[in-house]
C-alpha positions as CSV (number, residue, x, y, z in Angstrom):
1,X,-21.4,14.8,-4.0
2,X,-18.3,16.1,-2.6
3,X,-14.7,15.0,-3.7
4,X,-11.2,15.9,-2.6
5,X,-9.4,17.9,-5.6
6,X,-5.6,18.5,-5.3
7,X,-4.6,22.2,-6.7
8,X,-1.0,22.2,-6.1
9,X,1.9,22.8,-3.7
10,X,0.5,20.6,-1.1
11,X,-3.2,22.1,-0.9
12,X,-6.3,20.4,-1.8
13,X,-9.7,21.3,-1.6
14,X,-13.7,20.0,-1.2
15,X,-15.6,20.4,-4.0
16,X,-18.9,19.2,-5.5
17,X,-19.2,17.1,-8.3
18,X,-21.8,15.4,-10.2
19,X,-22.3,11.5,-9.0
20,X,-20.9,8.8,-11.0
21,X,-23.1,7.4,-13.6
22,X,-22.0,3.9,-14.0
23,X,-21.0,2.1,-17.3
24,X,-21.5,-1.9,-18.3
25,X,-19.8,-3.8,-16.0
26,X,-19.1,-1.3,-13.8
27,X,-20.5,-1.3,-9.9
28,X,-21.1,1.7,-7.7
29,X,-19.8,2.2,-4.2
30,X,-20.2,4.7,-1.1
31,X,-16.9,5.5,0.0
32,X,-16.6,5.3,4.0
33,X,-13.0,5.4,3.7
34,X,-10.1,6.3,1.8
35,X,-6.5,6.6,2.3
36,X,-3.3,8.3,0.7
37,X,-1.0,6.4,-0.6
38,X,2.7,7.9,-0.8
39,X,3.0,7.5,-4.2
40,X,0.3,10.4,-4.3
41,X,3.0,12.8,-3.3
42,X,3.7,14.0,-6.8
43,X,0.1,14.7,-7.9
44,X,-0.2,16.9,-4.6
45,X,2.5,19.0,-5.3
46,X,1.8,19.4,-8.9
47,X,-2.1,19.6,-8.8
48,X,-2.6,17.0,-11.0
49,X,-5.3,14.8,-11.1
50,X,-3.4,11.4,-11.9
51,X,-2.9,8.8,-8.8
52,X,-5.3,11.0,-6.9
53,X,-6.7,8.1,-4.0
54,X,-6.3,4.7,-5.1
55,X,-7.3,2.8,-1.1
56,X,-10.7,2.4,-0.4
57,X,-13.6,1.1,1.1
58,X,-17.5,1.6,1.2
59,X,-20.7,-0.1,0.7
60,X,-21.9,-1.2,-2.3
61,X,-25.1,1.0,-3.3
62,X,-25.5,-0.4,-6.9
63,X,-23.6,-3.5,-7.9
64,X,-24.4,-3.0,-11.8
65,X,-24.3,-7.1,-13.1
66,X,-22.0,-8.4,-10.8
67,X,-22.1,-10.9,-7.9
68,X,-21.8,-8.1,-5.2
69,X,-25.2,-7.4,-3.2
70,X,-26.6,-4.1,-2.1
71,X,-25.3,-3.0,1.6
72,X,-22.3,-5.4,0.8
73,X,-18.6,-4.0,2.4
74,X,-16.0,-3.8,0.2
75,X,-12.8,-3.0,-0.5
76,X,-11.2,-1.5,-3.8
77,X,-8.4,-3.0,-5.7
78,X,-6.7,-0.2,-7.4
79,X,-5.3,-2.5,-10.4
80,X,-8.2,-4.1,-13.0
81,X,-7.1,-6.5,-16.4
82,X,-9.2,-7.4,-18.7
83,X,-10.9,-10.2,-17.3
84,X,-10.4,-12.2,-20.5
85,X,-7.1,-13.2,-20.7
86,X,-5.4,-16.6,-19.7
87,X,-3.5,-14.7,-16.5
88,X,-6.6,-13.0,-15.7
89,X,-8.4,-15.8,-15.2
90,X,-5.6,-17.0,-13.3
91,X,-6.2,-14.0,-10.7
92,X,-3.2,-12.8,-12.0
93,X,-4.1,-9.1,-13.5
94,X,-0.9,-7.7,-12.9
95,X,0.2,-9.7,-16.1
96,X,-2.9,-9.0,-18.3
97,X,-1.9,-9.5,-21.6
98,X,-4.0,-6.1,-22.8
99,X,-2.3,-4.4,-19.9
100,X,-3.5,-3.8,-16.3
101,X,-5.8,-1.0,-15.9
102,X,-4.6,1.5,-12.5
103,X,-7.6,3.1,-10.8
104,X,-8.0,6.5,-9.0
105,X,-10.0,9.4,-8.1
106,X,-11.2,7.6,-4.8
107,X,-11.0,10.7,-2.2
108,X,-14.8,11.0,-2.9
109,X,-18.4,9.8,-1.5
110,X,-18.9,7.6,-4.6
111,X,-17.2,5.9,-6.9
112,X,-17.8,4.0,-10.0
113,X,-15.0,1.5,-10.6
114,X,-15.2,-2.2,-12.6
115,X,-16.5,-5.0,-10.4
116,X,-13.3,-6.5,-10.7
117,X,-12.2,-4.1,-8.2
118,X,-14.4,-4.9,-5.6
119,X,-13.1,-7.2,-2.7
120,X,-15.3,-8.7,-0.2
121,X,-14.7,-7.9,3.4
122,X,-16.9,-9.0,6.4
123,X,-19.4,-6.9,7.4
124,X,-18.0,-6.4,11.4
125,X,-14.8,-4.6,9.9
126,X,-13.8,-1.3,10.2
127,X,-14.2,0.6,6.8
128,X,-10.1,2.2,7.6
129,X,-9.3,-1.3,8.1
130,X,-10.2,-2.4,4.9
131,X,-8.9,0.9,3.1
132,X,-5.2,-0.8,4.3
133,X,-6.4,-4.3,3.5
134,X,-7.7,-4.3,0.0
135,X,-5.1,-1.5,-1.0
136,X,-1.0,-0.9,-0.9
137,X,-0.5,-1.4,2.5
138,X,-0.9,-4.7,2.4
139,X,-1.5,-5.9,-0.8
140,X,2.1,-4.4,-1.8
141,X,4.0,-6.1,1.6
142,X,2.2,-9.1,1.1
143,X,2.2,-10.0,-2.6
144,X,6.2,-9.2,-1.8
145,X,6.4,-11.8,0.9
146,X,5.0,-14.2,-1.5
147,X,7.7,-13.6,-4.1
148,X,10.2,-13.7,-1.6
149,X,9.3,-15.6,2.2
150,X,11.3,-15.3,4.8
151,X,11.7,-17.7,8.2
152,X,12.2,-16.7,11.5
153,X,15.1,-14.9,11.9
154,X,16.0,-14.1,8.4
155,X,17.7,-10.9,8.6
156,X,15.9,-7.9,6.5
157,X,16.6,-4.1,5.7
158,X,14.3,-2.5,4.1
159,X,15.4,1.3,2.7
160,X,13.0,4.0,3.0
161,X,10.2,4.4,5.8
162,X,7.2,5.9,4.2
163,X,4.2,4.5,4.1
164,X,5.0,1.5,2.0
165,X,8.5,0.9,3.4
166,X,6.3,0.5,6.9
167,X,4.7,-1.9,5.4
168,X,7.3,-4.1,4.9
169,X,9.1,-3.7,8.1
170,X,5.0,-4.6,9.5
171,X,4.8,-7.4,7.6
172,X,8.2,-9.2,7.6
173,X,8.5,-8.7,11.6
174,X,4.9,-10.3,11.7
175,X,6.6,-13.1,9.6
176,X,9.7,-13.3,12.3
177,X,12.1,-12.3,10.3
178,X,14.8,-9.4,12.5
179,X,14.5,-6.4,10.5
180,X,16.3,-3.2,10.1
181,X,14.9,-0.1,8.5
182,X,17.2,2.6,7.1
183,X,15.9,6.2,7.0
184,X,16.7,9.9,7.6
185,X,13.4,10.8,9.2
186,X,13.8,9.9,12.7
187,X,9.8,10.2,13.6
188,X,10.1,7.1,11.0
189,X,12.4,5.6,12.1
190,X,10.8,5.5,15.7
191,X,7.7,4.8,13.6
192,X,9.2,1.4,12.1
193,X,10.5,0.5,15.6
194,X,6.7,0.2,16.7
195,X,5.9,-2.0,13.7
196,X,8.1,-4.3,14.8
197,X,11.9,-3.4,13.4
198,X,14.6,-4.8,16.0
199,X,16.8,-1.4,14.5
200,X,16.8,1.5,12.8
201,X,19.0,3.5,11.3
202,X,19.9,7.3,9.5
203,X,22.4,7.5,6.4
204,X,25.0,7.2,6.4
205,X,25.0,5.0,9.6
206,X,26.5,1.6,9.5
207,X,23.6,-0.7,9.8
208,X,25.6,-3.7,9.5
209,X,26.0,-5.7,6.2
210,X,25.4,-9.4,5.5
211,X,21.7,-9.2,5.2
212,X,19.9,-12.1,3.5
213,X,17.2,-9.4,2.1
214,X,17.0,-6.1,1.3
215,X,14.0,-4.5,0.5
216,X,14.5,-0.8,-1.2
217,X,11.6,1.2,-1.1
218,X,12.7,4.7,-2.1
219,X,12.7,4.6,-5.8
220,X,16.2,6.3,-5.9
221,X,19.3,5.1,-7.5
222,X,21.5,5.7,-4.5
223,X,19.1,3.6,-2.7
224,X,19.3,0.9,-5.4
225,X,22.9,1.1,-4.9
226,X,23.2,0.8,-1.2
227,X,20.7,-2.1,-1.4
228,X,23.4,-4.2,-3.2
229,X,26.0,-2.6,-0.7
230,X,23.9,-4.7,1.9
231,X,22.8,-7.5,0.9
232,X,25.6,-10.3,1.5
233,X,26.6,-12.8,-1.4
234,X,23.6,-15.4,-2.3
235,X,21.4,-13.0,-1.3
236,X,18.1,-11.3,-2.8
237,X,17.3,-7.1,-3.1
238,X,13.6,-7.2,-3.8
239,X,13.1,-3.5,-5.6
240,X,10.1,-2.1,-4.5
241,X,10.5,1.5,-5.1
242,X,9.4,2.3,-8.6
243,X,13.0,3.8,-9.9
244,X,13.0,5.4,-13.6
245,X,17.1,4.8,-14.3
246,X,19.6,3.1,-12.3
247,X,23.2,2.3,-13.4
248,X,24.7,-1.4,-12.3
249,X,27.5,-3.0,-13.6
250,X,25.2,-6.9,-13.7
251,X,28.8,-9.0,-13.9
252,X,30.1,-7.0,-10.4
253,X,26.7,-6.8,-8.8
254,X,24.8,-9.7,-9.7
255,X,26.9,-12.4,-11.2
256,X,30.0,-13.1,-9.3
257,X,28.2,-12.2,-6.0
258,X,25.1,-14.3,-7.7
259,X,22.4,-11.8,-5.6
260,X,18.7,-12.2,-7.1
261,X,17.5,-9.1,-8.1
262,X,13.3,-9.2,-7.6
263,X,10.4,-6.8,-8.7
264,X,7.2,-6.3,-7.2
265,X,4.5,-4.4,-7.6
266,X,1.4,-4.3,-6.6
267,X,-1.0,-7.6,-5.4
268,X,-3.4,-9.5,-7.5
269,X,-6.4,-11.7,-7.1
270,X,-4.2,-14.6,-6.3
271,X,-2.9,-12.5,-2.9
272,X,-6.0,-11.4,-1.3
273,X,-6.8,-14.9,0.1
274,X,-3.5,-14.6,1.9
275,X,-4.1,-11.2,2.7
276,X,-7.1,-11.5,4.9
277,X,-5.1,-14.9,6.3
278,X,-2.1,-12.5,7.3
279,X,-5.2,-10.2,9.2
280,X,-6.6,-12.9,10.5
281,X,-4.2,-14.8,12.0
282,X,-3.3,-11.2,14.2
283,X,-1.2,-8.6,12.0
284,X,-1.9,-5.9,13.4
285,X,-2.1,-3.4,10.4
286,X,-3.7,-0.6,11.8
287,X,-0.3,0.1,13.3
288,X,0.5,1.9,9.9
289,X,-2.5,4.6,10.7
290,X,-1.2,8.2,12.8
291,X,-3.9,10.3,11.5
292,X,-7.5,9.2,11.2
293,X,-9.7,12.0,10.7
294,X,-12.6,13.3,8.8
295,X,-12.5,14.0,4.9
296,X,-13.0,17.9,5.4
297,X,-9.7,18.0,7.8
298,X,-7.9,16.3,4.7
299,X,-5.6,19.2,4.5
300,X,-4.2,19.5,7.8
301,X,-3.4,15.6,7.3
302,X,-2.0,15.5,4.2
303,X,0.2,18.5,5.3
304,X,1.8,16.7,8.1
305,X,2.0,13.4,5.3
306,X,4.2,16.1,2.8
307,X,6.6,17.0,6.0
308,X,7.1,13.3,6.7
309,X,5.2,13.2,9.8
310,X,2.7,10.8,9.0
311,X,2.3,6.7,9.6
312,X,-0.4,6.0,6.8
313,X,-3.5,9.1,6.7
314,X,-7.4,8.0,6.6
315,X,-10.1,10.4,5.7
316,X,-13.2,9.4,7.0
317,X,-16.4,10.4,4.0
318,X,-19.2,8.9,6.6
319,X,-18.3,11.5,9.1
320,X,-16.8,8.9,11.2
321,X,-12.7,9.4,13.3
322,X,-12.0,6.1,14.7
323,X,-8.6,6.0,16.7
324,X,-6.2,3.8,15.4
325,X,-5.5,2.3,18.7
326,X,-9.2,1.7,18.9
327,X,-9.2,-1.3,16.3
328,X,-8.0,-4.7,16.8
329,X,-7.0,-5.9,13.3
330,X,-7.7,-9.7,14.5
331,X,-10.8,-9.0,16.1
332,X,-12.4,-7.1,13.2
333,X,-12.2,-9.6,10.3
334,X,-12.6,-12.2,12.3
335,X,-11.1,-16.3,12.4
C-alpha cells in the first residue's frame, strides 16, 4: 500500500509499505481522506516520523471485535485512553488515568488504529468533511467552546491564524460572538475574514483592548503575553497553543485583574455529539479547506502549507479532488 513519508526540510515522498496487520481490539480502515494538521510542521521539517497525519476518514474494511460494520464511514479520533478507567467511561479520554494514547501515521491507504478511535459519520458525507469533523478542526474549536461559551456579541481575539486559530474564529462567529483575529500573514488574515471575523489585524496593530476572550493560538510566550495585554479585567484567555515556558507574574496578571486563565486540548467522546450538532445545524466547516487534492500532489500542498499559504490541506487516497466550495457542510451530514 502506499503511504506519505516525511524526509525533511519540507519534502515528503510516496512509498510502499506493507499493510497493517491488526492487533486485539484494534479495527482496520481504508483511508479516503486525510488531512494535515499544523502541528505537523515540525515533523516536516525535521523528517521525523512523530505527529505524521492524525485527521482522517475511510471505510471500515475490517472492524476486528468492535460494533463498527464493514463498508461503515468513519472518522478517526486521534486521542485513545484506556477504555477502563472511571473518566473513560465517562467519554472523557483526555483524562485517562493511564494516560491518553495520541495516534498518527494516517497519510496512508490503511490504517490500523483501536476501535476507540473510530467515529461514526453518515454514509452521504463527504470523506474531507469528516477528516475536519472527527479531527482538530473541529474537535479542538468545539471542545473549546464548551469550556468556555460565548453569546452573541461577546467580543473574541483569537492570536494566530493557522489552521487551528481558523478554527476558532469559524466556530465562535458561527456561535455570534464579533471576533478579531491577530496575525502577520495577511493571506490569513483575509483568510479569517471569510470564516467569519468582523476584523483582522498584523502586529503590532492596535486591535482594540477590552475583549471578554482571548483565544491564543500560537504557542509562543509573546503571544501568551499579549493575550493578557487584551483581555479586559474579569475576563478569560483560553490557551490553546501548546507553549513549553512562559513567564507571568499570577498576582499582576491573574489576581488583581481576576482573568481566568483556561487550557484546552484536544475533544473527547463527550464533544462529538455536539460536534456533528455544530455541522448540522449549518457550520460551514469546509470553509477551512484551500487545497483539496490528490495524495500524490501531497508535496506541492504541503509546500504552499510551510509558506503560510494554506487554509487547512486534504489529500485525497481514493483518487478523488472535490472542490471545497463544492460541499455544503449542512447538506452532507444531514438534520
Amino acid at each position: 500500500m502506499k503511504a506519505l513519508r516525511y524526509v525533511g526540510r519540507g519534502h515528503v515522498v510516496m512509498v510502499e509499505v506493507p499493510p497493517p496487520q491488526p492487533q486485539s481490539g484494534q479495527a482496520v480502515v481504508r483511508v479516503l481522506a486525510s488531512a494535515v494538521c499544523g502541528s505537523e510542521r515540525s515533523s516536516l521539517m525535521s523528517g521525523s516520523s512523530t505527529n505524521a497525519g492524525h485527521e482522517a476518514c475511510g471505510i471500515v474494511v475490517d472492524p476486528g471485535k468492535s460494533e463498527f460494520s464493514c463498508g461503515q464511514l468513519v472518522g478517526l479520533s486521534a486521542v485513545v485512553g484506556c477504555n477502563d478507567c472511571l473518566r473513560c467511561d465517562a467519554g472523557q479520554e483526555l483524562y485517562c488515568v493511564r494516560g491518553p494514547l495520541i495516534l498518527d501515521g494516517w497519510h496512508a491507504e490503511y490504517v490500523a488504529v483501536p476501535s476507540s478511535s473510530l467515529r461514526p459519520l453518515p454514509s452521504t458525507v463527504d470523506a474531507g468533511l469528516g477528516a475536519l469533523l472527527s479531527g482538530d478542526s473541529l474537535g479542538v474549536p468545539a471542545r473549546a467552546l464548551r469550556r468556555v461559551p460565548t453569546s452573541v456579541g461577546t467580543r473574541v481575539a483569537v492570536i494566530g491564524l493557522g489552521p487551528v486559530g481558523l478554527s476558532h474564529v469559524l466556530v465562535r462567529a458561527f456561535s455570534g460572538a464579533t471576533v478579531v483575529g491577530i496575525e502577520p500573514s495577511l493571506y490569513r488574515r483575509d483568510l479569517s475574514l471569510q470564516m467569519g471575523a468582523a476584523a483582522a489585524f498584523a502586529p503590532p496593530d492596535n486591535p482594540g483592548s477590552g475583549f471578554e476572550l482571548v483565544i491564543e493560538c500560537t504557542g509562543r510566550p509573546e503571544g501568551v503575553h499579549r493575550a493578557f495585554d487584551l483581555v479586559r479585567e474579569g475576563g478569560v484567555v483560553l490557551q490553546s497553543g501548546e507553549c513549553a515556558q512562559v513567564q507571568l507574574r499570577p498576582a499582576e496578571v491573574l489576581v488583581r485583574r481576576e482573568i481566568t486563565y483556561v487550557g484546552s486540548w484536544y475533544y473527547a467522546t463527550e464533544d462529538y455529539r455536539f460536534m456533528l450538532d455544530l455541522v448540522r445545524q449549518g457550520l460551514a466547516l469546509f470553509r477551512l479547506c484551500t487545497h483539496d487534492v490528490a495524495s500524490e500532489s501531497a508535496e506541492g500542498a504541503i509546500a504552499q502549507f510551510l509558506a503560510g499559504q494554506t487554509g487547512k490541506v486534504i489529500l485525497r487516497w481514493d483518487g478523488n479532488e472535490t472542490p471545497a466550495h463544492s460541499i455544503c457542510a449542512a447538506d452532507e451530514v444531514g438534520a
